[in-house]
C-alpha positions in Angstrom: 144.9 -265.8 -99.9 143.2 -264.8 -96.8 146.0 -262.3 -95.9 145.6 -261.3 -99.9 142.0 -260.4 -99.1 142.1 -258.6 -95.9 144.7 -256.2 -97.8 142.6 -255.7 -101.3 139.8 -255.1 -98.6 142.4 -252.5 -96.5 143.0 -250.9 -99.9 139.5 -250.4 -101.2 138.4 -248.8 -97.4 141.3 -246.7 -97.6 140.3 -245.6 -101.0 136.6 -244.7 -100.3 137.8 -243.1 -97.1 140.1 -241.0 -99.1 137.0 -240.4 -101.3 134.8 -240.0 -98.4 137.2 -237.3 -97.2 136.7 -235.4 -100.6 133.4 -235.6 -100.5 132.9 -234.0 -97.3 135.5 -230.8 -98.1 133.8 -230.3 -101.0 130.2 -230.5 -98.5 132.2 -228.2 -95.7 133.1 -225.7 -98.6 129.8 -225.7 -99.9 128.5 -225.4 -96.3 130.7 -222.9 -95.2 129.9 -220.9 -98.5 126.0 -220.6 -97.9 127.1 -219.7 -94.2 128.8 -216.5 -95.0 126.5 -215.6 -97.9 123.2 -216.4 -97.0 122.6 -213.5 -95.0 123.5 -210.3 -97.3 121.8 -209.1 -100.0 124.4 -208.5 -102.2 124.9 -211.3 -105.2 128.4 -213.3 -104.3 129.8 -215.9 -106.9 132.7 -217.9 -107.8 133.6 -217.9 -111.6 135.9 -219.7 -113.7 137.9 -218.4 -116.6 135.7 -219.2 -119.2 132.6 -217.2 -117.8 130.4 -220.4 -116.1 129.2 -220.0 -111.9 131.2 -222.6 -109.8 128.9 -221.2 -106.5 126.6 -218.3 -106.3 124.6 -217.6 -103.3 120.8 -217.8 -102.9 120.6 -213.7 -104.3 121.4 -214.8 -107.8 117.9 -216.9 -107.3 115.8 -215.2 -105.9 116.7 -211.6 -107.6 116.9 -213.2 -110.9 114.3 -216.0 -111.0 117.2 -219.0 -112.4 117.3 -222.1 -111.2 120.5 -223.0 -109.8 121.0 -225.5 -112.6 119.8 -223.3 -115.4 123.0 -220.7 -113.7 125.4 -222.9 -114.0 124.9 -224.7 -117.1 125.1 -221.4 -119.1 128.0 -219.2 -119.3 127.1 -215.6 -116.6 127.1 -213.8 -120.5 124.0 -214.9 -121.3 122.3 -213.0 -118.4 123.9 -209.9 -119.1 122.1 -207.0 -120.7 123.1 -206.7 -124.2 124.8 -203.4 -124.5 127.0 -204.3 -121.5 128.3 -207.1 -122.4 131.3 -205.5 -124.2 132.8 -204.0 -121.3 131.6 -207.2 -119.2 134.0 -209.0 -121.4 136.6 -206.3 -121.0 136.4 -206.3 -117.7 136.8 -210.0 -117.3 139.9 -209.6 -119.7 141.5 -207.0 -117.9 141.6 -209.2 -114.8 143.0 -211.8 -117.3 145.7 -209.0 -118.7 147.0 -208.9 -114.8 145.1 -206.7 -112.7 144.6 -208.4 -109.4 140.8 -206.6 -108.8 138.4 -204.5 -110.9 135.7 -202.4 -110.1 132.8 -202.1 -112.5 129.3 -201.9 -113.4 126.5 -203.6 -115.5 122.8 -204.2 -115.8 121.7 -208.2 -115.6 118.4 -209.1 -116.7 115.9 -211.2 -114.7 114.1 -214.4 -116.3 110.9 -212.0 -116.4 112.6 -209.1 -118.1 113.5 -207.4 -115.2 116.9 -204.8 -115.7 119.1 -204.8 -112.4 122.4 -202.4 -112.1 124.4 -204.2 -110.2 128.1 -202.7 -109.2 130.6 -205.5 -109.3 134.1 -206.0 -107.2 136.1 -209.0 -109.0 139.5 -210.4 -107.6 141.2 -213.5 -109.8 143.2 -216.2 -108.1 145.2 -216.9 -111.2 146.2 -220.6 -109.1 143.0 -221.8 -109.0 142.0 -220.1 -112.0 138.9 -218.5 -110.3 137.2 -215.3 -110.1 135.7 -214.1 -106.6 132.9 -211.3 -107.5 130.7 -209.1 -105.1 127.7 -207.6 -106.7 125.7 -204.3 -105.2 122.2 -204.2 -106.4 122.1 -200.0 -107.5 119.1 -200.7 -109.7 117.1 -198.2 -107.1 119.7 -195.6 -107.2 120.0 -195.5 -111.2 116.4 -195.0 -111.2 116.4 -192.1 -109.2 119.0 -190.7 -111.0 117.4 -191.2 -114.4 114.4 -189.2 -113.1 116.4 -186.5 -111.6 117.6 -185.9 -115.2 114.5 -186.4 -116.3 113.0 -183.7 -114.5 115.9 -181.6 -115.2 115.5 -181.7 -118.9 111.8 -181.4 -118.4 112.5 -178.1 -116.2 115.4 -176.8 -118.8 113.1 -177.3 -121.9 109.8 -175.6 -120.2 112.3 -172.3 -119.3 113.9 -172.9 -122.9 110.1 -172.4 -124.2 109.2 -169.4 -122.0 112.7 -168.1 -122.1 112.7 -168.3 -118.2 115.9 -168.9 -116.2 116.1 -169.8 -112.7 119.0 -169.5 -109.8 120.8 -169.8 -106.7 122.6 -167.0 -104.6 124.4 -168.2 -101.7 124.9 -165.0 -99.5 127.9 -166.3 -97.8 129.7 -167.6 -100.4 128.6 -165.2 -103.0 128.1 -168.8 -105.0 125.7 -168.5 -107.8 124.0 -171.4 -109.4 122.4 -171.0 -112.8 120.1 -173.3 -115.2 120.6 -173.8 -118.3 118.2 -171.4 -120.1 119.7 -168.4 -117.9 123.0 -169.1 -119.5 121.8 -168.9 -123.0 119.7 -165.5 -122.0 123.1 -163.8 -120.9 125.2 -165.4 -123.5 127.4 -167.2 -121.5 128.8 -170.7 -122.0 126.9 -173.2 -120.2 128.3 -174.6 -117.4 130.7 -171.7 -116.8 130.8 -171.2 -112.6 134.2 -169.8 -112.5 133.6 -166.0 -111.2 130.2 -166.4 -112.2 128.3 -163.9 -110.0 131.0 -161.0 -111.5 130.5 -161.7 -115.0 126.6 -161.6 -113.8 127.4 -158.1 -112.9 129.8 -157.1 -115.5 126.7 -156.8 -117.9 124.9 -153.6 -115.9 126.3 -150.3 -115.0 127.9 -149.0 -112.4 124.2 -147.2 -111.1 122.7 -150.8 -111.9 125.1 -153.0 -109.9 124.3 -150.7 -106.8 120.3 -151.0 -107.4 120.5 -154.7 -107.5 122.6 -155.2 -104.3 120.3 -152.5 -102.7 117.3 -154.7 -104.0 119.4 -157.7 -102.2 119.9 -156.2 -98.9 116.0 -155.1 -98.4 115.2 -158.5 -98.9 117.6 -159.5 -96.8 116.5 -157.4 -93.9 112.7 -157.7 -95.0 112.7 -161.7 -95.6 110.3 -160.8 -98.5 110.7 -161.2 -102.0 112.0 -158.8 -104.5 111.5 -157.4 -107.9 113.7 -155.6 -110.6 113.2 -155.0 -114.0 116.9 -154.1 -115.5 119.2 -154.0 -119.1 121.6 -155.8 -120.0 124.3 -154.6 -121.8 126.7 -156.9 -124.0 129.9 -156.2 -125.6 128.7 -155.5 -129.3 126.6 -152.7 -127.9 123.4 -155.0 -128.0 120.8 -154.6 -125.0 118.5 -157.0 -123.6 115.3 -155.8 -120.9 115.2 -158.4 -118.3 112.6 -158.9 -115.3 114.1 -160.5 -112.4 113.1 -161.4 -108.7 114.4 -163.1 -105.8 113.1 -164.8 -102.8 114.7 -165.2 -99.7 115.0 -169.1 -98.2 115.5 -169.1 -94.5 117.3 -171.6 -92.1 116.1 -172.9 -88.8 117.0 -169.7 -87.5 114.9 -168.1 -89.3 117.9 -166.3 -91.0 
């Protein structure tokens, strides 16, 4: 009986080593995963198939205002903005249709309300049947961009109003760089660059073209602004007066 005991005792230790031994991969993992994450600022996560955290890193916290428990009880879907959760889904079921890594990009909201664009990277391990995602926070950079265009539209409605178009002459390239407004006052499709600066000069005369690159030149040599008032002549015979000027930009040459 004694000999009985000692192994039922042999078999339990060995047991709650073996559990022991679990225990303390699953701690090393967990470990080793706030080790490598801790330090960026990017938001780092381990998913499972049906959409719920396994990890995350401390970003997800602290840039989103979740508790840890509150992230992983609910399925990442819920925290994602609602027009992008479509192609949040289809980007979660391509990597399930076999591509080994997709790149794409999505706005998650904050427990305040806050929108962040974040620019994900997502690999699947189809044997563990886990998804590793990397997440750039571009939330800064889609908000300059929105007021870039914002200011763009602003600038292309005011010269749509005063019927004002504005451009660029590169004097090395001979690249020319129109807004939108300018377009519509020489009745060209917008956005058309190919050979731009000779159709510019296909609507004046021969006497015209030379008075314009004169014009040019003396500002050139002068480094001071220029005026012209000129026609413009279109195809159906029509004719449109057109005051232009030019100012020179100089380099650090003074060029």
């Amino acid at each position: 009986k004694l000999h009985e005991a000692r192994e039922s005792l042999e078999e339990k230790i060995k047991k709650q080593e073996h559990k022991i031994s679990l225990l303390q991969k699953k701690i090393d993992s967990i470990t080793n995963f706030e080790f490598f994450t801790r330090e960026t600022s990017d938001f780092i996560c381990v998913s499972d198939l049906n959409n719920y955290f396994k990890e995350f890193n401390l970003v997800f916290i602290k840039k989103l205002g979740y508790t840890k428990r509150e992230l992983l009880l609910n399925s990442f879907i819920k925290y994602i903005y609602p027009e992008d959760i479509p192609k949040t889904k289809q980007a979660h079921q391509d990597l399930l249709s076999g591509k080994t890594s997709i790149i794409f990009e999505n706005r998650i909201l904050s427990k305040k309300g806050e929108v962040l664009s974040v620019q994900w990277t997502s690999i699947i391990n189809p044997s563990k049947n886990l998804v590793y995602s990397i997440g750039r926070d571009i939330t800064e950079i889609r908000n300059i961009q929105e007021q870039l265009i914002a200011s763009e539209n602003l600038l292309n409605d005011a010269q749509k109003i005063a019927k004002i178009g504005s451009w660029e002459f590169n004097l090395n390239t001979h690249e020319l760089i129109w807004s939108k407004e300018l377009y519509h006052i020489f009745e060209m499709p917008n956005g058309t660059n190919e050979n731009l600066y000779e159709r510019y000069l296909a609507h004046f005369t021969e006497e015209e073209k030379e008075i314009i690159n004169n014009k040019i030149s003396e500002s050139v040599r002068t480094k001071l602004p220029y005026e012209i008032t000129h026609k413009l002549r279109f195809p159906d015979n029509r004719y449109k007066w057109i005051y232009g000027t030019g100012i020179p930009l100089l380099n650090e040459n003074d060029e």
